[in-house]
PDB file of N, CA, C and O in Angstrom:
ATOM      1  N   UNK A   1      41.828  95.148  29.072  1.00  0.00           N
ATOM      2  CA  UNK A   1      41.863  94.386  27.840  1.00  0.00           C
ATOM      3  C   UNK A   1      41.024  93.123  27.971  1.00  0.00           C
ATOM      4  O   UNK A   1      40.282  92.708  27.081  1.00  0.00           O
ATOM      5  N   UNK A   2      41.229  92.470  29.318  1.00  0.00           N
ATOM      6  CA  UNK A   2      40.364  91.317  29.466  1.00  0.00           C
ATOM      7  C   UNK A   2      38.977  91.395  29.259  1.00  0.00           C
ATOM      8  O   UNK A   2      38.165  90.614  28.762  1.00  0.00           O
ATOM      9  N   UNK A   3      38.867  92.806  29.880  1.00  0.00           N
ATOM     10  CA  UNK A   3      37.150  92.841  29.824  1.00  0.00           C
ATOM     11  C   UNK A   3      36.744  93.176  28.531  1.00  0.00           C
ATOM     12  O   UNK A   3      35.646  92.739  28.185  1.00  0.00           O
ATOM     13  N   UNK A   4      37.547  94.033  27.527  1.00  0.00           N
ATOM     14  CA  UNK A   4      37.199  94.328  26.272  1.00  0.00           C
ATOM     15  C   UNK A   4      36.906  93.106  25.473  1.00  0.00           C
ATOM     16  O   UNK A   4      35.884  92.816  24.852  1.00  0.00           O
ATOM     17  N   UNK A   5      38.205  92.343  25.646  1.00  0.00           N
ATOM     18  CA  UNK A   5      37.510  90.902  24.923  1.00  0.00           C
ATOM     19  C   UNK A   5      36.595  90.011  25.204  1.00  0.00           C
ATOM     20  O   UNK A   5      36.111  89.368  24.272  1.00  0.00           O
ATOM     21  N   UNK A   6      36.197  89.801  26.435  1.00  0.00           N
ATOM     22  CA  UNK A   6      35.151  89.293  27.344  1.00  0.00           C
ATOM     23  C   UNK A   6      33.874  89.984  26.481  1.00  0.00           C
ATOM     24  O   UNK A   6      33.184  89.149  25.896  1.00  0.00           O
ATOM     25  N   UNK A   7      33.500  91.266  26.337  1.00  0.00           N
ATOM     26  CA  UNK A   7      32.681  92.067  25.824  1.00  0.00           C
ATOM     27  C   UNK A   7      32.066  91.816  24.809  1.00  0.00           C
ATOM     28  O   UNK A   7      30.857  91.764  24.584  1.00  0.00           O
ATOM     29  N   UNK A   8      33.678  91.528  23.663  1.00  0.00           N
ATOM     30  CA  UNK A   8      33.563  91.342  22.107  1.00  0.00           C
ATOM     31  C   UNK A   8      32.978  89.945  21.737  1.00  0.00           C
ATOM     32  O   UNK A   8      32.259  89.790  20.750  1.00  0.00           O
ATOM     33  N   UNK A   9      33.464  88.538  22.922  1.00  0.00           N
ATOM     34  CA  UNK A   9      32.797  87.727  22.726  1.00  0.00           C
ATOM     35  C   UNK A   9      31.538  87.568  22.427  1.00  0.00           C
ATOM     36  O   UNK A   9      30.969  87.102  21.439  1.00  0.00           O
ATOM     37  N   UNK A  10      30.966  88.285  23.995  1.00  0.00           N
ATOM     38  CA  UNK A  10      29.604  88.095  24.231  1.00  0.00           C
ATOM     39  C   UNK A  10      28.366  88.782  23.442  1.00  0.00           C
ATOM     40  O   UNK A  10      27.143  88.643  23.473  1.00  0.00           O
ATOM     41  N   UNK A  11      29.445  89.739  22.586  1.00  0.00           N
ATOM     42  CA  UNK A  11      27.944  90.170  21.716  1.00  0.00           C
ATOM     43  C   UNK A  11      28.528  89.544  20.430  1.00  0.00           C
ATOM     44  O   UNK A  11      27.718  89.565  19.503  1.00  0.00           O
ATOM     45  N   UNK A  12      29.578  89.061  20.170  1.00  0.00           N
ATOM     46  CA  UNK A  12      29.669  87.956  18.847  1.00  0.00           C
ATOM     47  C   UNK A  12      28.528  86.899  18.903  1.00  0.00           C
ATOM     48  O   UNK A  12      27.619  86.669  18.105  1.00  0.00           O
ATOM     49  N   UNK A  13      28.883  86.285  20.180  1.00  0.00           N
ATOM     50  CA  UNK A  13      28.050  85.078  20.836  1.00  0.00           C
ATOM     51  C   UNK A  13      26.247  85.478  20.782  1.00  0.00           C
ATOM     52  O   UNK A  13      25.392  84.628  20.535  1.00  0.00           O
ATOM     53  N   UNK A  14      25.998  86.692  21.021  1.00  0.00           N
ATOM     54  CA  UNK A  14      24.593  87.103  20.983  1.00  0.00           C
ATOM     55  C   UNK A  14      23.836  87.300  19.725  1.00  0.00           C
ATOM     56  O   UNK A  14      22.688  87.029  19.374  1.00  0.00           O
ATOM     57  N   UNK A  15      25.145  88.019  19.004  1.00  0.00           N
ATOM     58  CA  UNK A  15      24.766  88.118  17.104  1.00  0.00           C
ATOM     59  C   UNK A  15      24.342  86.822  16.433  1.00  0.00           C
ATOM     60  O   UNK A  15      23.474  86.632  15.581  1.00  0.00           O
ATOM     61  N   UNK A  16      25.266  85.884  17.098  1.00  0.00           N
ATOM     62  CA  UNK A  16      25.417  84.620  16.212  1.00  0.00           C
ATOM     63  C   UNK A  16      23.821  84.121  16.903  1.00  0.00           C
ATOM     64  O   UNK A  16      22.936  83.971  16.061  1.00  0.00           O
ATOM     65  N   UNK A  17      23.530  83.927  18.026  1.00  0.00           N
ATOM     66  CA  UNK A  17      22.179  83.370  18.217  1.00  0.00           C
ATOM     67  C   UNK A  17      21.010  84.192  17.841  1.00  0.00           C
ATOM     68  O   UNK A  17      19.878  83.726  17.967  1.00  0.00           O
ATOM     69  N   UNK A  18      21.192  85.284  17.425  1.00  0.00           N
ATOM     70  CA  UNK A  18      19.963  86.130  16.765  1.00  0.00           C
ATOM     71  C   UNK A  18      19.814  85.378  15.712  1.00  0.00           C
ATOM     72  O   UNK A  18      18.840  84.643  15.551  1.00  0.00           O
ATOM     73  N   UNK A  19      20.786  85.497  14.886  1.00  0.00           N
ATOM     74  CA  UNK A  19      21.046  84.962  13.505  1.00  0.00           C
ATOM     75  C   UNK A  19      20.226  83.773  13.105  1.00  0.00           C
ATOM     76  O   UNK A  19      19.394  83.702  12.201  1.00  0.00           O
ATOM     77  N   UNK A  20      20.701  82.663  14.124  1.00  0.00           N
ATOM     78  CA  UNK A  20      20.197  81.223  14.343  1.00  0.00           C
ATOM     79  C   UNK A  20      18.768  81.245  14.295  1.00  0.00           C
ATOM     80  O   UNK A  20      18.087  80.472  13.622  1.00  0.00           O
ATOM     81  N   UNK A  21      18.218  82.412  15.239  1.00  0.00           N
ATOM     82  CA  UNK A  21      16.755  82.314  15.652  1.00  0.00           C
ATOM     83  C   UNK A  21      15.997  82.913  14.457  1.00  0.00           C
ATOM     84  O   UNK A  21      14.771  82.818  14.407  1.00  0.00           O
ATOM     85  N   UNK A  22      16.579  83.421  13.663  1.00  0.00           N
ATOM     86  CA  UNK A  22      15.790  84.402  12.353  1.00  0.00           C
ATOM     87  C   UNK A  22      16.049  83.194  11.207  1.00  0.00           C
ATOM     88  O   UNK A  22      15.177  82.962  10.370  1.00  0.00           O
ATOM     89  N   UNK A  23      17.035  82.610  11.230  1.00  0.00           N
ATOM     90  CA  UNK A  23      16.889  82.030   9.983  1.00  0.00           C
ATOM     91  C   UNK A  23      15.769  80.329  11.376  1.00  0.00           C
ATOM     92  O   UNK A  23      14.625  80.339  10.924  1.00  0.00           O
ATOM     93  N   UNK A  24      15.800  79.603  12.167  1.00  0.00           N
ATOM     94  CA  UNK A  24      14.696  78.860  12.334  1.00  0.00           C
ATOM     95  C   UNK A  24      13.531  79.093  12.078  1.00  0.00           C
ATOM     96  O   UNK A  24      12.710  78.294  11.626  1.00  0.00           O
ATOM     97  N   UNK A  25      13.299  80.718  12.472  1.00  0.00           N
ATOM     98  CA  UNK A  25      11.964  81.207  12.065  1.00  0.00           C
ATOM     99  C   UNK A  25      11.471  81.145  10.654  1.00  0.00           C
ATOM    100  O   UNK A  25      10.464  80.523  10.318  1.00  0.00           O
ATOM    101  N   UNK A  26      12.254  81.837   9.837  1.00  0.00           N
ATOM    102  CA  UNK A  26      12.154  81.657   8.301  1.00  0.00           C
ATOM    103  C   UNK A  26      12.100  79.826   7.837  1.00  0.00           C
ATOM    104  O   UNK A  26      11.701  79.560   6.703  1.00  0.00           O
ATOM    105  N   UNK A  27      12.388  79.030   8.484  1.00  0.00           N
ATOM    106  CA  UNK A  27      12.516  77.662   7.647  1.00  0.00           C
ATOM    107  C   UNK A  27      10.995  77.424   8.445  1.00  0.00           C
ATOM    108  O   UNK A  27      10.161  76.804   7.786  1.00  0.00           O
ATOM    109  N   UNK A  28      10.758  77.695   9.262  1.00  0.00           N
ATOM    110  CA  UNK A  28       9.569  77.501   9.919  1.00  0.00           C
ATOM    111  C   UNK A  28       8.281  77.325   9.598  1.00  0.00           C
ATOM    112  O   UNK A  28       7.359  76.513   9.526  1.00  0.00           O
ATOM    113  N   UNK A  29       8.881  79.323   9.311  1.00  0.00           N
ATOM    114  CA  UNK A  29       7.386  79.782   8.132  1.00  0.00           C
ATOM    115  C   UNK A  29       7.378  79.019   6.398  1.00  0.00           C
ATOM    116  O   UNK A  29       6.491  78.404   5.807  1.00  0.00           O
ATOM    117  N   UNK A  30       8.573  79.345   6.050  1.00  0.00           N
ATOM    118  CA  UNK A  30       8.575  78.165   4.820  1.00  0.00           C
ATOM    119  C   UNK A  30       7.594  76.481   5.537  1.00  0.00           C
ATOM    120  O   UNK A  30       6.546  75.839   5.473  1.00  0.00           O
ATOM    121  N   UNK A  31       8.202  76.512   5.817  1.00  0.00           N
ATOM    122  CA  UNK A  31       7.337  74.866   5.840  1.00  0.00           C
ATOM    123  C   UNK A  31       6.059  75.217   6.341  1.00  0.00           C
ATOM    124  O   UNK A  31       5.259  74.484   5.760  1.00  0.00           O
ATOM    125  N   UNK A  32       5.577  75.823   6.974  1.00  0.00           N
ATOM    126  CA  UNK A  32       4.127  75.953   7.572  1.00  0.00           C
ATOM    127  C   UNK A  32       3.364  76.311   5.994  1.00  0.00           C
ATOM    128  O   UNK A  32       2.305  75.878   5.539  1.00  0.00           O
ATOM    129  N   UNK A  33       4.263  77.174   5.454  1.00  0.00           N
ATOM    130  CA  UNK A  33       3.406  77.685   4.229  1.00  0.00           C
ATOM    131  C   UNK A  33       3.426  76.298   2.867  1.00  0.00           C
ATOM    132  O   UNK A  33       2.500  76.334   2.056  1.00  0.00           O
ATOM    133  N   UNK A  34       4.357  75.316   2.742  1.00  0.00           N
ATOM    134  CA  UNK A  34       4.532  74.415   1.869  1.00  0.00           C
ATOM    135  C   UNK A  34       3.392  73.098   2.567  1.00  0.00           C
ATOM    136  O   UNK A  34       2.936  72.289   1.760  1.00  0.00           O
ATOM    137  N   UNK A  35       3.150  73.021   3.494  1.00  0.00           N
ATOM    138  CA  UNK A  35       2.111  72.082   4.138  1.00  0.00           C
ATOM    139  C   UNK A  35       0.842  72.691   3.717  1.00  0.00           C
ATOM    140  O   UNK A  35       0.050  72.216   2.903  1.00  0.00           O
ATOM    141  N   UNK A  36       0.715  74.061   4.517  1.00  0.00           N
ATOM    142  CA  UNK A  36      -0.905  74.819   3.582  1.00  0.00           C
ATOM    143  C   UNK A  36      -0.978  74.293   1.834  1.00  0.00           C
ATOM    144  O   UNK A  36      -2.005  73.897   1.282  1.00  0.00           O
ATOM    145  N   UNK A  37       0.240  74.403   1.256  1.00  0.00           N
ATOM    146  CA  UNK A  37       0.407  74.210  -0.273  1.00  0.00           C
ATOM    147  C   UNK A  37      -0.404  72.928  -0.492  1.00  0.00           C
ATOM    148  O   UNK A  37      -1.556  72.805  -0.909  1.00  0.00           O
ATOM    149  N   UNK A  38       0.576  71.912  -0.067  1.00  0.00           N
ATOM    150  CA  UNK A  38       0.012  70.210  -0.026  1.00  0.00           C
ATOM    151  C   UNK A  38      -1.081  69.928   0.436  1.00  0.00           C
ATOM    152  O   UNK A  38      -1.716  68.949   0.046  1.00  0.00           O
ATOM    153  N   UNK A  39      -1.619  70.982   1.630  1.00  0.00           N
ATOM    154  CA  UNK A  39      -3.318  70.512   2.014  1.00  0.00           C
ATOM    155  C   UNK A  39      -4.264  70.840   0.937  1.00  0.00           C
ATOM    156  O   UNK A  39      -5.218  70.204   0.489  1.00  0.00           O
ATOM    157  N   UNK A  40      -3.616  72.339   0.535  1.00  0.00           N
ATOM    158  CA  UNK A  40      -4.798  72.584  -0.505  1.00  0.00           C
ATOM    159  C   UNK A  40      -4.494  71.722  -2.156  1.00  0.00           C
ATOM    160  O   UNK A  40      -5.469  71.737  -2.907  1.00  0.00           O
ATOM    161  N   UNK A  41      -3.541  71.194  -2.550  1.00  0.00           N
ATOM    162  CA  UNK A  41      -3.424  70.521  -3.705  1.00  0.00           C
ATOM    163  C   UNK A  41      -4.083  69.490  -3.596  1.00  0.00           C
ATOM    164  O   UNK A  41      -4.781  69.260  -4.583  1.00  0.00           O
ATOM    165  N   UNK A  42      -4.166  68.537  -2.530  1.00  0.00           N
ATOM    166  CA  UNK A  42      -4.892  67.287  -2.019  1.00  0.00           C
ATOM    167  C   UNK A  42      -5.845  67.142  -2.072  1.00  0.00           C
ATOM    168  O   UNK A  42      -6.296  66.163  -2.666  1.00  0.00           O
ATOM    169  N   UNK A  43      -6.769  68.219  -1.362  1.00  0.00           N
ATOM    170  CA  UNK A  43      -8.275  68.502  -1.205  1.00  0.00           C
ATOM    171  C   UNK A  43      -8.731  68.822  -2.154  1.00  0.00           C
ATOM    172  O   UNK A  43      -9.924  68.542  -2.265  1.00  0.00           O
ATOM    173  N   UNK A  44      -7.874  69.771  -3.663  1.00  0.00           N
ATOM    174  CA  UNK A  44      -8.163  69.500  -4.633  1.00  0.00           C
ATOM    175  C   UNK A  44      -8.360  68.317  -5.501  1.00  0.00           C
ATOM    176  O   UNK A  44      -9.231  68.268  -6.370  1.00  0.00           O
ATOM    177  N   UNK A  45      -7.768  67.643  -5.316  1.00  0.00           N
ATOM    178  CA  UNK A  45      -7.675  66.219  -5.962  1.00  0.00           C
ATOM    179  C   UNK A  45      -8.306  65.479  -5.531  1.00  0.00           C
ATOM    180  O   UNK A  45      -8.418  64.442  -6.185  1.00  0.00           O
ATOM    181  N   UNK A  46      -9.053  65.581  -4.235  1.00  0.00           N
ATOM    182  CA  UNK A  46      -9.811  64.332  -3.701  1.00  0.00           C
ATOM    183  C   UNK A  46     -11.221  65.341  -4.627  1.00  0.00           C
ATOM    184  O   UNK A  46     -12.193  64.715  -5.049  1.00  0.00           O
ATOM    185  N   UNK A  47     -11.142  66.623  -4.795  1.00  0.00           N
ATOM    186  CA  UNK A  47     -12.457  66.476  -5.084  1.00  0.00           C
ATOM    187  C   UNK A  47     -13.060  66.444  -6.313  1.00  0.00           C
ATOM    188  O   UNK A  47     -14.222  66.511  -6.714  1.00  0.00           O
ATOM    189  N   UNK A  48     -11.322  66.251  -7.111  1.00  0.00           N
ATOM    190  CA  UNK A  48     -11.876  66.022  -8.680  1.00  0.00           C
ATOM    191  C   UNK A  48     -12.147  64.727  -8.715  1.00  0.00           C
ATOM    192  O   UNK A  48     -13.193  64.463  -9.308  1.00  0.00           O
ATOM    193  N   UNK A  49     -11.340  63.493  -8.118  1.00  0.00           N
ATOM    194  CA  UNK A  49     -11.469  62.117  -7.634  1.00  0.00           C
ATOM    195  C   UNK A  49     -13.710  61.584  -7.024  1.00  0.00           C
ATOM    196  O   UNK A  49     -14.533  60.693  -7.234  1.00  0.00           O
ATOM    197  N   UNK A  50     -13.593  62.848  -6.284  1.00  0.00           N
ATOM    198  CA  UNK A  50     -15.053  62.817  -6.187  1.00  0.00           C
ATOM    199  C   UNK A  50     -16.036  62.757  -6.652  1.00  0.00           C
ATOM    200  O   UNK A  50     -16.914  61.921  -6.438  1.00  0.00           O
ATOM    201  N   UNK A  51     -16.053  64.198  -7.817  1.00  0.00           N
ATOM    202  CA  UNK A  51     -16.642  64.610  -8.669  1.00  0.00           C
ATOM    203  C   UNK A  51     -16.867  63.310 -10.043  1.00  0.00           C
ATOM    204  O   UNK A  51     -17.881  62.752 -10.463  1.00  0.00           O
ATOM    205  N   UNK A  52     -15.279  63.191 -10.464  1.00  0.00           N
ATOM    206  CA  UNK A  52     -15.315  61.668 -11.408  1.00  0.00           C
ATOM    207  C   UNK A  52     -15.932  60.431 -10.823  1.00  0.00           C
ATOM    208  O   UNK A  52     -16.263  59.633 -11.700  1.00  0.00           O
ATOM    209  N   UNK A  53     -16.134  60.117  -9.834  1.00  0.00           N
ATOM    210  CA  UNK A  53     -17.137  59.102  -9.256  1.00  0.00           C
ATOM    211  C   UNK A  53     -18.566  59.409  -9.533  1.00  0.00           C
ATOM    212  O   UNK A  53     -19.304  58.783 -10.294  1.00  0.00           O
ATOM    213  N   UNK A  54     -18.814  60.287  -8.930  1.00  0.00           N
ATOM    214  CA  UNK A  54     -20.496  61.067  -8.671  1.00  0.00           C
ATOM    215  C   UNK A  54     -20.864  61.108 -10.247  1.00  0.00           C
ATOM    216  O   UNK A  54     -22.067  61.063 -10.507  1.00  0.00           O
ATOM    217  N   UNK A  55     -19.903  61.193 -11.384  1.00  0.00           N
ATOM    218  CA  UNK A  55     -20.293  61.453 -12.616  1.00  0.00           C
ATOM    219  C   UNK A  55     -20.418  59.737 -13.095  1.00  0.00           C
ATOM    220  O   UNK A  55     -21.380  59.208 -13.652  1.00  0.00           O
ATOM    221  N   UNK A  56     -19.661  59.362 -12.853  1.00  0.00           N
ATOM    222  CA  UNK A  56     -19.674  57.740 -13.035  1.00  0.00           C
ATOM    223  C   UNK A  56     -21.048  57.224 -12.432  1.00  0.00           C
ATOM    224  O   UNK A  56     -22.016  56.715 -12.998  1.00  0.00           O
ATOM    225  N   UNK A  57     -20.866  57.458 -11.390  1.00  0.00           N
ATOM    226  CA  UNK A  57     -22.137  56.669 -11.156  1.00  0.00           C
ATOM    227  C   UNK A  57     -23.643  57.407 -11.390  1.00  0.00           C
ATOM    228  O   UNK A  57     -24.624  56.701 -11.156  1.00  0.00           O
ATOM    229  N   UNK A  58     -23.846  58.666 -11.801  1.00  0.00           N
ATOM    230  CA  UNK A  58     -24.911  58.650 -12.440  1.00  0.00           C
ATOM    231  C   UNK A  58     -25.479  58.686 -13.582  1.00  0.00           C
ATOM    232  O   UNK A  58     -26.604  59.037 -13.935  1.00  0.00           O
ATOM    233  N   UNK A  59     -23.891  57.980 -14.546  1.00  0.00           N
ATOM    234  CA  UNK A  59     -23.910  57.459 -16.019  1.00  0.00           C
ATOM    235  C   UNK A  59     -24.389  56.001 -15.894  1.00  0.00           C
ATOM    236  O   UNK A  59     -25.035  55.503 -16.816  1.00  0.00           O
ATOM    237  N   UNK A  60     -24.067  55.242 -14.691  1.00  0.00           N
ATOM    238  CA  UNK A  60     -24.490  53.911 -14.711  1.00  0.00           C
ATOM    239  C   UNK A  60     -25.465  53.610 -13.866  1.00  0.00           C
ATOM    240  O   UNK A  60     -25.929  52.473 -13.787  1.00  0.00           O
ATOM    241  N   UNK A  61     -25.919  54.731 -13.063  1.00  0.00           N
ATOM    242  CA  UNK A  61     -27.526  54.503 -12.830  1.00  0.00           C
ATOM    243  C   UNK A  61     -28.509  55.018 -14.097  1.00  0.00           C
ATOM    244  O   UNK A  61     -29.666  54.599 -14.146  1.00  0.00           O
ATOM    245  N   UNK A  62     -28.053  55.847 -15.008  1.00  0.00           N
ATOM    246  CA  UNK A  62     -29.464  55.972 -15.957  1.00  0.00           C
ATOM    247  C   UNK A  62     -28.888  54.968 -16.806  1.00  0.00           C
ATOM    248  O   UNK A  62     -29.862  54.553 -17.435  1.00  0.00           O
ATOM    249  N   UNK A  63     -27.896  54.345 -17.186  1.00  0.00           N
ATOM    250  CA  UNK A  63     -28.022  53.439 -18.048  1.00  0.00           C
ATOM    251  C   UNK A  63     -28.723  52.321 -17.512  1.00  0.00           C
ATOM    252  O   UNK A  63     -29.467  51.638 -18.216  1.00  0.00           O
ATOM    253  N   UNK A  64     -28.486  52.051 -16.061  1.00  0.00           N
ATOM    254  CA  UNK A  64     -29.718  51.010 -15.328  1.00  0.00           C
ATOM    255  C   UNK A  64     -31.120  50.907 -15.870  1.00  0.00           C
ATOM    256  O   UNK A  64     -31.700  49.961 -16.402  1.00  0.00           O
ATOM    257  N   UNK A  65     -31.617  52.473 -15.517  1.00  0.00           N
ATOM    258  CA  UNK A  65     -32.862  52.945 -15.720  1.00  0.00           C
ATOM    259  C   UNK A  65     -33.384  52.966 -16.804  1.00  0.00           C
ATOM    260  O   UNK A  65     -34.528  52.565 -17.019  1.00  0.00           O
ATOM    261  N   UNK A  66     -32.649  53.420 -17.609  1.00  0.00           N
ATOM    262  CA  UNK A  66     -32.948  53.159 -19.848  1.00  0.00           C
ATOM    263  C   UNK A  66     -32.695  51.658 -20.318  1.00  0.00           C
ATOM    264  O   UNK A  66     -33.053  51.366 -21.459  1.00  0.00           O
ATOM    265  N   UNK A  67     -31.897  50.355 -19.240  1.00  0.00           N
ATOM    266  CA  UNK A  67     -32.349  49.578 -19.964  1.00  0.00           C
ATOM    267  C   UNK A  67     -30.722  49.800 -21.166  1.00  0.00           C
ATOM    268  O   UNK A  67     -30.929  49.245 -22.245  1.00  0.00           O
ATOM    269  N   UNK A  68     -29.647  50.314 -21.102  1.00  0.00           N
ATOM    270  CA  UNK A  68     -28.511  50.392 -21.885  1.00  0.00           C
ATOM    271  C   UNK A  68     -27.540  49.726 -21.576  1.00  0.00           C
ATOM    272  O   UNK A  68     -26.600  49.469 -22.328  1.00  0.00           O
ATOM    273  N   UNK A  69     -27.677  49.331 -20.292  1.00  0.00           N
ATOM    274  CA  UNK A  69     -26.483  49.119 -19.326  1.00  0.00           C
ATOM    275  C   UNK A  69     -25.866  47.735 -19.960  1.00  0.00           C
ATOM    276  O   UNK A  69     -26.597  46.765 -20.161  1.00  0.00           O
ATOM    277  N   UNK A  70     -24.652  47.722 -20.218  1.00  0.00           N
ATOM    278  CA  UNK A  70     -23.902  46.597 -20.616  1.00  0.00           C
ATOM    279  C   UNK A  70     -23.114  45.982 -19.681  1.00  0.00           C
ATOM    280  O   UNK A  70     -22.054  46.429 -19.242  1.00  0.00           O
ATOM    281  N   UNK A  71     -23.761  44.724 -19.315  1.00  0.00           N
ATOM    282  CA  UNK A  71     -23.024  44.500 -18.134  1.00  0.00           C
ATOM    283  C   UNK A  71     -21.717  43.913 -17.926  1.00  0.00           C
ATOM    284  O   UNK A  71     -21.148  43.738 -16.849  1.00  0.00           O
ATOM    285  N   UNK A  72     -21.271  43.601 -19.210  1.00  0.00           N
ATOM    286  CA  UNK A  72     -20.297  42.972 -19.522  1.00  0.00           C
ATOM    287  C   UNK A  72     -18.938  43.969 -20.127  1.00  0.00           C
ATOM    288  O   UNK A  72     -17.890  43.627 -20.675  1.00  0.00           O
ATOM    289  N   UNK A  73     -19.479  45.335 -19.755  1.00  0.00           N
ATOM    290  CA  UNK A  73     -18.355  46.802 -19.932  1.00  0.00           C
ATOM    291  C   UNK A  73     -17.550  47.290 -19.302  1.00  0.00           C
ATOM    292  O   UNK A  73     -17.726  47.293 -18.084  1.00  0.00           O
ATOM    293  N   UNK A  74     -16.391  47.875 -19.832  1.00  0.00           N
ATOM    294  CA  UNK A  74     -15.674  47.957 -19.033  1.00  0.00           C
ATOM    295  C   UNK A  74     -16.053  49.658 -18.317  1.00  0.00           C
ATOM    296  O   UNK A  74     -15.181  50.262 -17.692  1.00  0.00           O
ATOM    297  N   UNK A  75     -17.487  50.260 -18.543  1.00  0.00           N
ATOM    298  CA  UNK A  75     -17.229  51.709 -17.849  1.00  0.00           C
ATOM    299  C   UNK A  75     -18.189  50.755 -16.613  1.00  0.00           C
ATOM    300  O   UNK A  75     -18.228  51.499 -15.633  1.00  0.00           O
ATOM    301  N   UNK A  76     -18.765  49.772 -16.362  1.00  0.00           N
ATOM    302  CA  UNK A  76     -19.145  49.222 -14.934  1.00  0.00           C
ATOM    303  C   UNK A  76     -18.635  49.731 -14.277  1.00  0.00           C
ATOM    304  O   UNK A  76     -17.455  49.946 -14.553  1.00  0.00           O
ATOM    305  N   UNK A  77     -19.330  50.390 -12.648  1.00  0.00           N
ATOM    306  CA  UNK A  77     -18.636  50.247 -11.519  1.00  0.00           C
ATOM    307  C   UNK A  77     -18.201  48.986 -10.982  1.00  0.00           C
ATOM    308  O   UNK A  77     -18.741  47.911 -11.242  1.00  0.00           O
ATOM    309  N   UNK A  78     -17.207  49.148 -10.223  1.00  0.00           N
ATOM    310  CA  UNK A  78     -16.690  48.178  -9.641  1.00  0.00           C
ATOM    311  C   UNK A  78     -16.904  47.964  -8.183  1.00  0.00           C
ATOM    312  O   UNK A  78     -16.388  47.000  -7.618  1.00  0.00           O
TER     313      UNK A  78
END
């Protein structure tokens, strides 16, 4: 009887740490995959952030160049 329960422990005890190790894995991969998420939303945004600069400033270099440029406006770079 001793050893039967000795037995029953040890693969309770073994189930329960499978368990543990499948669900760490799963929170794991969740987060590895929610960081990929946030890198790529970011890098999106820096490059609309980019793009709206690069457009800015070659609205206020041809207004340089034509002689339009108001310098006293508020689309000036800063």
């Amino acid at each position: 009887m001793k050893k039967l329960s000795l037995l029953l422990l040890a693969a309770v005890f073994s189930l329960s740490i499978y368990s543990c190790r499948e669900t760490t894995e799963e929170k794991t991969e969740d987060a590895v995959e929610e960081i990929g998420n946030d890198i790529e939303n970011t890098a999106e945004e820096a490059g609309q952030e980019i793009e709206e600069a690069a457009d800015s400033a070659e609205t206020e270099i041809e207004e340089e160049i034509d002689g339009t440029d108001d310098m006293n406006a508020d689309d000036d770079m800063q």
